[in-house]
Each structure stands twice: as structure tokens, then as C-alpha cells.
SERO-4910 file (N, C-alpha, C, O; in steps of 0.05 Angstrom, whole numbers):
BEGIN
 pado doro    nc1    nc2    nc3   cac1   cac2   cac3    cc1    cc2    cc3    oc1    oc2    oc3
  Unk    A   -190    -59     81   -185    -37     99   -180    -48    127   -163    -35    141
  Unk    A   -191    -68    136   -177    -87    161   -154    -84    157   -147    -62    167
  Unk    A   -134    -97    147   -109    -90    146   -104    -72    154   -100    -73    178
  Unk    A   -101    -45    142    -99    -26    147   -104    -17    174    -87     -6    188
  Unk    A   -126    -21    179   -136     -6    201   -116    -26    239   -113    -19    262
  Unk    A   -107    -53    221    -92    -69    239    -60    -54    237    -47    -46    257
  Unk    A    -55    -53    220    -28    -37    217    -29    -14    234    -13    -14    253
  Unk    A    -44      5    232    -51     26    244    -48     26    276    -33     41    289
  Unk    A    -62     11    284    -67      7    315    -48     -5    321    -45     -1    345
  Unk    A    -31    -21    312     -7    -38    320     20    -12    325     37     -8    343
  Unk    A     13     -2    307     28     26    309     30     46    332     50     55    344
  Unk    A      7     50    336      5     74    352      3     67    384      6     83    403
  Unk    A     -3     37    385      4     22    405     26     22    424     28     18    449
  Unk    A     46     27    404     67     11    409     78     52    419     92     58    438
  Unk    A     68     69    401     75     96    409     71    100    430     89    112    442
  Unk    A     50     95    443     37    103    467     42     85    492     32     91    513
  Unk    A     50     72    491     76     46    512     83     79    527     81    102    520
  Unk    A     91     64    551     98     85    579    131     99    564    144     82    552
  Unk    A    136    110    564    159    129    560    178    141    584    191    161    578
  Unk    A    180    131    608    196    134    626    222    148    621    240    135    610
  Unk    A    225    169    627    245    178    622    270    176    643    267    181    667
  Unk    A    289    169    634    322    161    648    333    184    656    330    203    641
  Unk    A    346    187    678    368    198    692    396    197    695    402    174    697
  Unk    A    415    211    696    441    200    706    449    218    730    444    242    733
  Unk    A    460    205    745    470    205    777    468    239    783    466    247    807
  Unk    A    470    254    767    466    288    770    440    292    762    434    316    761
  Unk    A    410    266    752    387    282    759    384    293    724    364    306    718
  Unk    A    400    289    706    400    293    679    389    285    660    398    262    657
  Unk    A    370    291    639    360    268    622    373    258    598    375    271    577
  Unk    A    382    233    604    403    227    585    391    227    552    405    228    531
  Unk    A    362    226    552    357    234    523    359    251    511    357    252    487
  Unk    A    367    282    536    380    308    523    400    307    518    406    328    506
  Unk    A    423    291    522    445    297    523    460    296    495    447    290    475
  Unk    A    488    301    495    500    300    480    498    274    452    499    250    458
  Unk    A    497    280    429    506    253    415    524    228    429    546    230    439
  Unk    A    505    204    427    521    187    438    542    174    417    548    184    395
  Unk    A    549    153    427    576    143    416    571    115    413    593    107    405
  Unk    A    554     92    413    531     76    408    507     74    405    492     87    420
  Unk    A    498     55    381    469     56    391    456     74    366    470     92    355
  Unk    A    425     68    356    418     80    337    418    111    337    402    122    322
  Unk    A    430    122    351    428    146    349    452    161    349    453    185    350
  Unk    A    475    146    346    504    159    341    498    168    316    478    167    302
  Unk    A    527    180    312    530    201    284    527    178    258    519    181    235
  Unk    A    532    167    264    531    143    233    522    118    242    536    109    260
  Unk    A    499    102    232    484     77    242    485     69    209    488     85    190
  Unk    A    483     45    209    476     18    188    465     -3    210    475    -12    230
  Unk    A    431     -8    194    420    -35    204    397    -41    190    384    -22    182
  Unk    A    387    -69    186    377    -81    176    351    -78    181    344    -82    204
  Unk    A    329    -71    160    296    -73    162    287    -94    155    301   -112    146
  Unk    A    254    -99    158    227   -112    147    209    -90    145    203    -72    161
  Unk    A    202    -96    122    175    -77    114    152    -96    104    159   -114     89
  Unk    A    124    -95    110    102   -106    103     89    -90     94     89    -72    111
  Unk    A     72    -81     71     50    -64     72     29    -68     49     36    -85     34
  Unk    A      6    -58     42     -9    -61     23    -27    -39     10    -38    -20     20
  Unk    A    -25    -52    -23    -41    -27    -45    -63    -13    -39    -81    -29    -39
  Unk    A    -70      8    -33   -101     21    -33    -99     48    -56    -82     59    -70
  Unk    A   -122     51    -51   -129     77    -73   -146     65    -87   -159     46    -77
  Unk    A   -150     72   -107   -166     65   -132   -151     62   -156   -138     80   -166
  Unk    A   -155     35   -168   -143     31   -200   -151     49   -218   -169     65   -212
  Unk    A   -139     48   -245   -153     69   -274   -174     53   -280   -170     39   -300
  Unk    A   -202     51   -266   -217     37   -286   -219     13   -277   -201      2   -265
  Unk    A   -248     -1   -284   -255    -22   -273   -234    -53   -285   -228    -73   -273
  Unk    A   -230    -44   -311   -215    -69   -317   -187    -78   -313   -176    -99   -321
  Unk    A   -174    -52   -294   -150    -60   -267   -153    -63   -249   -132    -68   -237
  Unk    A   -175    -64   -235   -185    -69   -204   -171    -94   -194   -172   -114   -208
  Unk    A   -156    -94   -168   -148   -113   -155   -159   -121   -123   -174   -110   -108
  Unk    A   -145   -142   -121   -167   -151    -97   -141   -137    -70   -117   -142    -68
  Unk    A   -157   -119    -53   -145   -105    -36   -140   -123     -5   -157   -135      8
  Unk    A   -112   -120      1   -115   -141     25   -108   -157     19    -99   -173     35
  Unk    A   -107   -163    -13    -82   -198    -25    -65   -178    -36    -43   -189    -30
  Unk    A    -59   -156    -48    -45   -145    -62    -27   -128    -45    -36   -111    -30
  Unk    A      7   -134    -47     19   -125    -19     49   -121    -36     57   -122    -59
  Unk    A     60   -114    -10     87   -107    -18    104   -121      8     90   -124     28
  Unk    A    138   -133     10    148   -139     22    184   -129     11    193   -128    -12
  Unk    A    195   -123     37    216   -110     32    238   -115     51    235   -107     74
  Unk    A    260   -127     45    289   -129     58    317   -118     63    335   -126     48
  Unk    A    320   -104     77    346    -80     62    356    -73     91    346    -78    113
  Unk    A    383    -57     80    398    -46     99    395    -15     99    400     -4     77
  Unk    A    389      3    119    390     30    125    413     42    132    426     36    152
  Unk    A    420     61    114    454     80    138    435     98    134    417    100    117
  Unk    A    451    120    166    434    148    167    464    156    182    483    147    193
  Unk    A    451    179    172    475    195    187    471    228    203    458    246    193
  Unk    A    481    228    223    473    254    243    485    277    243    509    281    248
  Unk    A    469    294    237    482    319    222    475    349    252    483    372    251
  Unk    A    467    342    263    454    350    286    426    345    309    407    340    294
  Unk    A    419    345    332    405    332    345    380    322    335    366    303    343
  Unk    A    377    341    314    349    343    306    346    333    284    322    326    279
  Unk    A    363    329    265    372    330    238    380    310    224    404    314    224
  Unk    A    377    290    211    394    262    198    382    258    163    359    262    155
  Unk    A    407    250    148    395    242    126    412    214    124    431    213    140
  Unk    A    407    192    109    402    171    106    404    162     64    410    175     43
  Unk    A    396    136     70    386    116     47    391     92     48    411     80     53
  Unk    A    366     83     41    358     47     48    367     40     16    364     54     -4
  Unk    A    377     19     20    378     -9     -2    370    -35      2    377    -53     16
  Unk    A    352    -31    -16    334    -59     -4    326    -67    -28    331    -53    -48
  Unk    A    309   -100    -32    293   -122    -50    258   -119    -36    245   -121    -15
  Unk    A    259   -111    -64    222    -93    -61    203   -122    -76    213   -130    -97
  Unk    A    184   -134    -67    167   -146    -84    143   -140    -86    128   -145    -67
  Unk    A    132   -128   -107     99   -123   -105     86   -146   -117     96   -163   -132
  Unk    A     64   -144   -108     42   -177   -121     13   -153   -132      0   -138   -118
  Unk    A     12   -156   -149    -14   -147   -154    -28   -173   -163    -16   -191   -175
  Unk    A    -67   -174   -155    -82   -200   -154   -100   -182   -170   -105   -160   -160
  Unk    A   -109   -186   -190   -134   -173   -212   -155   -191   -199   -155   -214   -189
  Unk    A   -174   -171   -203   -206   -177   -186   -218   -195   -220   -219   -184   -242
  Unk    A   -225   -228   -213   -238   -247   -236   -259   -237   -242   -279   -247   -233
  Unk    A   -261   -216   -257   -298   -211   -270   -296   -205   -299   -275   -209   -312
  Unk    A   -320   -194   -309   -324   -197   -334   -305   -167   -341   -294   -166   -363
  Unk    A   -301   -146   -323   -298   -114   -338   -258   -127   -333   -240   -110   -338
  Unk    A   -250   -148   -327   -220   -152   -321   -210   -146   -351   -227   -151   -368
  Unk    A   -183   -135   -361   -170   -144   -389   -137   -141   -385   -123   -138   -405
  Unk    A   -126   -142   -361    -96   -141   -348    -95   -176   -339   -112   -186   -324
  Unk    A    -71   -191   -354    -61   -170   -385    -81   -182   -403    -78   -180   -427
  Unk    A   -102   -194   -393   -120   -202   -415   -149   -205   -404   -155   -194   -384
  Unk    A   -167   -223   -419   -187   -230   -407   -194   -256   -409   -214   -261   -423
  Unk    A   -180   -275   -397   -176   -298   -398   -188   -295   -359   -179   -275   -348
  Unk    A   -207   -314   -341   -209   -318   -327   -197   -341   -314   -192   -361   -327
  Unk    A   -189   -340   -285   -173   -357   -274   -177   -354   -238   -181   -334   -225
  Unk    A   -173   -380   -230   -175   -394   -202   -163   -366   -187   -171   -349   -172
  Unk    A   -136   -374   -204   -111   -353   -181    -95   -338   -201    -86   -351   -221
  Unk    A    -91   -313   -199    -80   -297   -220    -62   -272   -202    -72   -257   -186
  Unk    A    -42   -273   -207    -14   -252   -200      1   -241   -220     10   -255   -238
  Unk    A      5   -219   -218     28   -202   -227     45   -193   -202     38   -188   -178
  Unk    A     73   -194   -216     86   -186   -188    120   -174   -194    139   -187   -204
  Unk    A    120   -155   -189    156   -149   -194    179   -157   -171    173   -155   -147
  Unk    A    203   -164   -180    218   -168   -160    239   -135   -159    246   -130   -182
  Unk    A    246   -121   -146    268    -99   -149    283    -93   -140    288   -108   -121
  Unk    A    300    -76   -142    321    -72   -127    326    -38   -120    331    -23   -138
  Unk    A    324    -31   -100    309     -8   -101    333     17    -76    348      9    -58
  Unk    A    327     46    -86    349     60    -66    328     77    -56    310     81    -72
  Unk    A    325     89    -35    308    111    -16    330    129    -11    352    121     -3
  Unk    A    323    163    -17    339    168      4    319    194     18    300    208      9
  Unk    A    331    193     42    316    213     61    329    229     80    351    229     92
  Unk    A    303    247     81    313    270    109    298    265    128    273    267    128
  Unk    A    315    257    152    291    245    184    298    277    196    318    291    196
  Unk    A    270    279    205    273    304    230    261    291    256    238    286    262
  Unk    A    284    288    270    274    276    304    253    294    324    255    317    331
  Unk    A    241    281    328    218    303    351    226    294    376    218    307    395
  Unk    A    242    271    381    257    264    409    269    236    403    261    217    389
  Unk    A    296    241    424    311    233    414    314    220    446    312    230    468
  Unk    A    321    191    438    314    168    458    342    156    470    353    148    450
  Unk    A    355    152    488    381    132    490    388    106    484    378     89    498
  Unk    A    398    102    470    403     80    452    374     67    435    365     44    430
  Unk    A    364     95    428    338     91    413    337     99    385    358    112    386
  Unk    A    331    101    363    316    118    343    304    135    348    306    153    332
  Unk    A    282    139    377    269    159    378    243    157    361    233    140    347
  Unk    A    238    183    369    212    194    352    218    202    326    226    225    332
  Unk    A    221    202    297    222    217    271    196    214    252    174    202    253
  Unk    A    210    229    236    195    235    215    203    234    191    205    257    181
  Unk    A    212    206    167    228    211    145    211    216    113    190    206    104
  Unk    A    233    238    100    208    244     81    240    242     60    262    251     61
  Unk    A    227    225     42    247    228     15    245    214    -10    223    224    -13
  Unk    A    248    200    -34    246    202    -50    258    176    -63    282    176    -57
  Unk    A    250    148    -83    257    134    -83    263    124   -120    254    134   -140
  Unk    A    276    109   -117    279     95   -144    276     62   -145    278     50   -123
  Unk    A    273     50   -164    276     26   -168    276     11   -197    263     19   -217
  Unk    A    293    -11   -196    295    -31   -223    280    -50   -222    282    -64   -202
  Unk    A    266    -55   -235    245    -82   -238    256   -106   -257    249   -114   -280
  Unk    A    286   -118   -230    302   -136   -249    292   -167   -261    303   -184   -276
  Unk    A    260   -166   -246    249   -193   -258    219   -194   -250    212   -198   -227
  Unk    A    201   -190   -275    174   -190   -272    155   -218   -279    159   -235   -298
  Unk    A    136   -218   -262    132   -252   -269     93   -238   -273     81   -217   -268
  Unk    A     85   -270   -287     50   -270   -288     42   -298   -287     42   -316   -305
  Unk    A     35   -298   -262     23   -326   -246     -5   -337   -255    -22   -324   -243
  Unk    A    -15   -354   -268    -41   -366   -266    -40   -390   -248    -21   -399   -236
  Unk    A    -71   -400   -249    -63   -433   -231   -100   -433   -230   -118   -418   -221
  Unk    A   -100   -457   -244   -128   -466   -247   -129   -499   -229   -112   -515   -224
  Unk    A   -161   -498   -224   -163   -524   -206   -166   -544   -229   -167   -534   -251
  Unk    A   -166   -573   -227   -169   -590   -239   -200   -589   -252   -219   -585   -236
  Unk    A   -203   -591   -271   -230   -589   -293   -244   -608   -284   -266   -605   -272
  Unk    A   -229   -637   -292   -238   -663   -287   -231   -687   -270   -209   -696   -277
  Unk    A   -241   -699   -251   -232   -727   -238   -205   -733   -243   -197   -742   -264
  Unk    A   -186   -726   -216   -154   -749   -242   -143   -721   -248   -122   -716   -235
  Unk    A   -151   -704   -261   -134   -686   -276   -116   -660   -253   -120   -653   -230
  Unk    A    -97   -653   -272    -78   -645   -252    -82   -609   -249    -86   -598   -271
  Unk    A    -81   -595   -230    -79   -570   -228    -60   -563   -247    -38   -574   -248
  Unk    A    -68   -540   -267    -55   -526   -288    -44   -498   -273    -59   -480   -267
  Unk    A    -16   -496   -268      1   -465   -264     22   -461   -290     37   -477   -300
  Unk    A     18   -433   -297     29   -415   -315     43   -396   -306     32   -377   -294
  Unk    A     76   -395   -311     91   -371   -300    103   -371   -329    111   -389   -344
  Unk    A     99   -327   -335    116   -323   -351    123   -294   -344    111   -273   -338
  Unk    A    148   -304   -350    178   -283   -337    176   -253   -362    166   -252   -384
  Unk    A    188   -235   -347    205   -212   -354    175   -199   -375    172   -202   -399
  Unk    A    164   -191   -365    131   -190   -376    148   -156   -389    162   -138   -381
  Unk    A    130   -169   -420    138   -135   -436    127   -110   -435    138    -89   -442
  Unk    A     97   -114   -421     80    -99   -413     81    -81   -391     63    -64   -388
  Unk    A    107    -83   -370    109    -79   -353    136    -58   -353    159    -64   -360
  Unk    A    128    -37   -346    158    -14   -338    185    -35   -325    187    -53   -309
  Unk    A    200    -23   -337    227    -39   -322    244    -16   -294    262    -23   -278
  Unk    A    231     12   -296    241     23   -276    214     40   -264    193     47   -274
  Unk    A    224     44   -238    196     61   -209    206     78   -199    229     73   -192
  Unk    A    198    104   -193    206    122   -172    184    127   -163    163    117   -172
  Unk    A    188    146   -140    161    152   -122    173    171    -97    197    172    -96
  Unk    A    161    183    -81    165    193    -57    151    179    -36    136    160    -40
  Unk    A    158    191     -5    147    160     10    160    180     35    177    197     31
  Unk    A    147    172     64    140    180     89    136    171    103    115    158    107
  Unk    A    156    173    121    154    143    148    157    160    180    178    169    189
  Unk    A    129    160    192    126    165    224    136    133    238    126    111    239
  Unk    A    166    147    247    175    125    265    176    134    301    178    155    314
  Unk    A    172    105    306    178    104    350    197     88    337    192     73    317
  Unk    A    221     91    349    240     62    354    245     44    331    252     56    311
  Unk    A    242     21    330    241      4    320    218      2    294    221     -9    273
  Unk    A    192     16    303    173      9    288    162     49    271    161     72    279
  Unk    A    158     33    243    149     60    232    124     53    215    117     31    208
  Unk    A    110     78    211     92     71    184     95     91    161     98    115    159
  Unk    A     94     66    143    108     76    122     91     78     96     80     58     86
  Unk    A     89    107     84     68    117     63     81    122     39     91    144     36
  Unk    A     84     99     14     95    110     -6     73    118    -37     55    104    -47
  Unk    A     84    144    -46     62    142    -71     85    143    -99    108    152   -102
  Unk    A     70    131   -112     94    125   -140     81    141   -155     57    141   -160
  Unk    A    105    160   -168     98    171   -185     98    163   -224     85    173   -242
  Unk    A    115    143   -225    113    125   -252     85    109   -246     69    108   -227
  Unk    A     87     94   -277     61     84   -286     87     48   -288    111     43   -293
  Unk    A     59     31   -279     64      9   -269     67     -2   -304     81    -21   -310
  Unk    A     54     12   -320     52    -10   -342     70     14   -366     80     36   -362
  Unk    A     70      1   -388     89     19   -410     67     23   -428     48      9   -436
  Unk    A     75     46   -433     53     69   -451     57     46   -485     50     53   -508
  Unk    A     65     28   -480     40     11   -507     25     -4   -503     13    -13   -522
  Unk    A     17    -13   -473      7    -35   -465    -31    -19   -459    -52    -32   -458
  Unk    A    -25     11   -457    -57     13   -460    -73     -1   -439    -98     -2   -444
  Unk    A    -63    -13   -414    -79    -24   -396    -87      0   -365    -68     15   -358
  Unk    A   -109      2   -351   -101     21   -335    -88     16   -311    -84     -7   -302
  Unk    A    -81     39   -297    -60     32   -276    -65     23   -260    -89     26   -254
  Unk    A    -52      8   -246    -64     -9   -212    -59     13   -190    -44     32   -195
  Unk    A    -69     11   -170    -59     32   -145    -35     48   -145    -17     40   -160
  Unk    A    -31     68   -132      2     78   -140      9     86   -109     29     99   -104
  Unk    A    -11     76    -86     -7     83    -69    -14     58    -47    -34     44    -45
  Unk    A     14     56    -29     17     43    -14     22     48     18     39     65     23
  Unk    A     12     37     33     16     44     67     27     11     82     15     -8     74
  Unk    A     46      6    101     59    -11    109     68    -10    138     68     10    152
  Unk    A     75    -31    142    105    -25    180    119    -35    168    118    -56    156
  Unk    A    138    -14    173    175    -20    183    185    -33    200    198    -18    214
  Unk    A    187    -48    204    212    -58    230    242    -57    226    254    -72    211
  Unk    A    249    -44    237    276    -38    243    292    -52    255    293    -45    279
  Unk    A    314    -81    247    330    -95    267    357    -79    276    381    -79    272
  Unk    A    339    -65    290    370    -49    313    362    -63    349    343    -76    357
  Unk    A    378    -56    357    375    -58    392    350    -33    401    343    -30    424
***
């Protein structure tokens, strides 16, 4: 919950920064003004994110429990939005989603087994589309502004991996790691809905999935389905 609670404050930090508002030579505030013609807030923007964030909630059951605070998500993609009026924009991100899930080493563990280990990961790589409706609460000059995006996501899980890695047993002997690919146990596609309070550049971003992480033969219970993160936005 550190995390979290660091995400949080990093956030609202950065909301609460002085807000000076601009003029032009008639005394006007140029953040009322007309759609501009550069800048993240013209009628049509494309630009590049970072997203960081991590699993919370509660797993199905003690023998999916993961360790919270190692178990995260990271994300790279390009955003278009488009301005439909002052107040008004819809959008969709394309981006490379990676989740890591870390299973907590105890006796009630059985994902995907119960084999104990040093270091243990599950993790998908994806390829993933968002699309959304932003409603601006103010609208900044050559800003993003203040929004609010609420919309709805998909994704392909084009390569799933399961990491072990044990320390050396004996004197001399070599650390043992285990990677095995394209895991059968694991859904090959994700959707979910998801909610991002943005200032500018920086948002926080709440997604909950509505698929099941694992495939209805695998009989294991679910890991978290709910995730919270920051956005960073590479615009000006």
C-alpha cells in the first residue's frame, strides 16, 4: 500500500502546483478561448505515454495470493484524441502492456503448482487498444488540462512466460532459472474498463478487468483484477 499511497501523493502534488492563469494583451484568458491550432489541446493530438502501476484487491483464495508491491504493470503506447467540442474528446491508446504476477512462497500456494521457489513470476506480454471518452473540467493553453477519461479496453496476450530461479543448494553449484513460454493455463485474450483523473502530463490511472486471468480448465483462482498506476504523457 506504500506504493500506492506514493503514487497518490505524487499525483495530487503535482495538481495542486500554482495554476496562474495567462492573459492576452485585451486582459483575456487564453484558456477560455477558442480551440487552438497547436499543442495538446487542438482538434486532433497523437503522443506518446509511460504508464507504471500495481495489482491490489484481493486474489480467489489463499492459494493465488501474490506479493503486492512486486506485482505490477508497465505500459508503452501512443494516444490520438480527438476534439469534438471544448469540453468533449474521444480518443484510443495503442500500447505493449506487461503484467508480472509474483505468487506469495507458502504452503496454501498451487499457481501453477506447488513446487516452492527463491523467485517465482508469471507474466504476460500484450498488445492492447483503449478507447475513451475524456470530459475536460479545464482546459489549459498548450496543455491537456484538467480531464476525466472513462472507456473500455481490450487486449492479446501475444506471449506468456513462468519464471523460477533458485539459489545454489551447494558450494560451487550454479543458480538454477526456468522459463517456460506461451503458458496453456493462461487466457490468450483481456478486456476490462479503466479511468484516468488527468493534470497535464500526469494521470492516475484505475483499470478493473473484467476477464479471468486463467482458462476455465486450469481451475486455479484468480489473481487481482484490479489495478491503479501514473500516466505520463510525452507531450510539451
Amino acid at each position: 500500500m506504500r506504493f500506492i499511497t506514493l503514487i497518490t501523493f505524487i499525483f495530487f502534488s503535482t495538481l495542486l502546483m500554482s495554476q496562474e492563469e495567462k492573459v492576452d494583451e485585451y486582459n483575456r484568458n487564453l484558456d477560455d478561448l477558442t480551440i487552438p491550432k497547436r499543442g495538446p489541446n487542438k482538434s486532433k493530438y497523437t503522443h506518446a505515454f509511460l504508464a507504471y502501476g500495481f495489482l491490489v484487491g484481493p486474489s480467489e483464495g489463499d492459494s493465488s495470493s501474490i506479493k503486492y508491491g512486486n506485482s505490477s504493470t508497465f505500459s508503452v503506447g501512443f494516444r490520438n484524441k480527438y476534439r469534438l467540442t471544448k469540453f468533449y474528446e474521444v480518443g484510443f491508446d495503442f500500447s505493449y502492456l506487461r503484467t508480472r504476477f509474483l505468487p506469495i512462497q507458502d504452503s496454501a500456494k498451487n499457481v501453477p503448482n506447488r513446487a516452492l521457489h527463491d523467485k517465482e513470476m508469471i507474466a504476460t506480454n500484450a498488445l492492447e487498444l483503449f478507447v475513451f471518452n475524456r470530459f475536460k473540467f479545464k482546459n489549459k493553453e498548450h496543455s491537456a488540462g484538467i480531464f476525466l477519461d472513462l472507456g473500455a479496453y481490450g487486449n492479446w496476450n501475444y506471449r506468456t512466460v513462468h519464471y523460477t530461479k533458485n539459489e545454489r543448494g551447494i558450494s560451487g553449484a550454479k543458480e538454477r532459472v526456468i522459463k517456460n513460454y506461451n503458458l496453456d493455463y493462461l487466457n490468450n485474450y483481456a478486456y476490462g474498463v479503466a479511468a484516468r483523473m488527468g493534470f497535464n502530463r500526469f494521470a492516475l490511472d484505475i483499470r478493473y478487468k473484467l476477464s479471468n486471468v486463467f482458462s476455465t480448465n486450469s481451475k486455479y483462482g484468480e489473481f487481482p483484477n484490479l489495478s491503479i498506476g501514473l500516466q505520463l504523457g510525452l507531450h510539451q
